[in-house]
N, C-alpha and C positions, 0 to 999 in steps of 0.2 A: 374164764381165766385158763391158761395153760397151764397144766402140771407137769409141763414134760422138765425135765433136770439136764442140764449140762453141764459136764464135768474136762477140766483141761490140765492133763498131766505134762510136767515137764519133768527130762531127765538128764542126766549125763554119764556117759556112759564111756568107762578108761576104753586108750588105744587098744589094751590088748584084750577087753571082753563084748569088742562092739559085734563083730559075727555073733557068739554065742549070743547075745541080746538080740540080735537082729531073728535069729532063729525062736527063738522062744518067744517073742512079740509075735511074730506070723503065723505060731499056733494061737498062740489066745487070741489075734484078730480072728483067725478064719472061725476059731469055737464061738465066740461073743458074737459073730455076724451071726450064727444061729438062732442065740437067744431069742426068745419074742418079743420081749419089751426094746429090745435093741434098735433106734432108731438110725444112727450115724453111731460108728467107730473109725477113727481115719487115724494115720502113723504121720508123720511128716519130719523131716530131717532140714536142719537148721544148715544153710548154704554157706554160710558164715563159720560156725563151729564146730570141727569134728567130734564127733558123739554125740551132739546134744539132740535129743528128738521130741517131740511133743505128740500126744494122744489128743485129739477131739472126739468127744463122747455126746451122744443125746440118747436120752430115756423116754419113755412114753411117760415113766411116771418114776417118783422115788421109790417105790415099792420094787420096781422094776431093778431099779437101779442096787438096792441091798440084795436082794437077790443074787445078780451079776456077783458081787464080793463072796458070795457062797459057793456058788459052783468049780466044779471041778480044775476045769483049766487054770483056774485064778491059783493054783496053788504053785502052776509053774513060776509066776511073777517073785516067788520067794528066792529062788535062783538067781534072778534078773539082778535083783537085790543088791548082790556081791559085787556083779559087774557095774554098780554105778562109781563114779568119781565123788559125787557127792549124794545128798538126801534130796527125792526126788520132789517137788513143790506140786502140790492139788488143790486146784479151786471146784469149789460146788457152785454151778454160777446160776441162776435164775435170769430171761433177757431183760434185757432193759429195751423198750422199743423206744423206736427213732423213729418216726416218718410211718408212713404206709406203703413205701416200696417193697417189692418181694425180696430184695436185696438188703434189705435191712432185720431178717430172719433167717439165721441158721437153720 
């Protein structure tokens, strides 16, 4: 069985705090790619709506992943905070497989 964890943040973030967000997201990705349990952290920006962006996350394991919530960089995200438009939505998601193609695995 895999224990790895994926985790998918969505946010929205007002006109005028999207740079300051855009900056502090690019420290905690480049600090979180260090981590060791860090398998995939990826940013994506929604083509459709200005500010909204989404995080995709994979952990090696949940342990891994509470960890992540402790360290240091994570405390910049408090900042982030201010610059949303609304409360950001987080799923903890475990896969569901489909099929056996490699394409059907994050």
């Amino acid at each position: 069985m895999d224990d790895q964890v994926t985790v998918i943040a969505v946010m929205k973030v007002s006109s005028e705090g999207d740079e300051r967000a855009l900056e502090i997201l690019r420290g905690v990705i480049a600090a979180t790619h260090e981590e060791d349990g860090c398998v995939k952290y990826t940013l994506h920006k929604d083509k459709n709506q200005p500010g909204a962006y989404c995080i995709v996350e994979k952990w090696r394991s949940q342990a891994d992943l509470d960890a992540h919530f402790g360290r240091p960089h994570m405390a910049a995200l408090a900042e982030a905070v201010d610059l949303l438009s609304e409360a950001p939505q987080i799923y903890f998601c475990e896969q569901v497989e489909v099929g056996e193609s490699p394409k059907a695995k994050l």
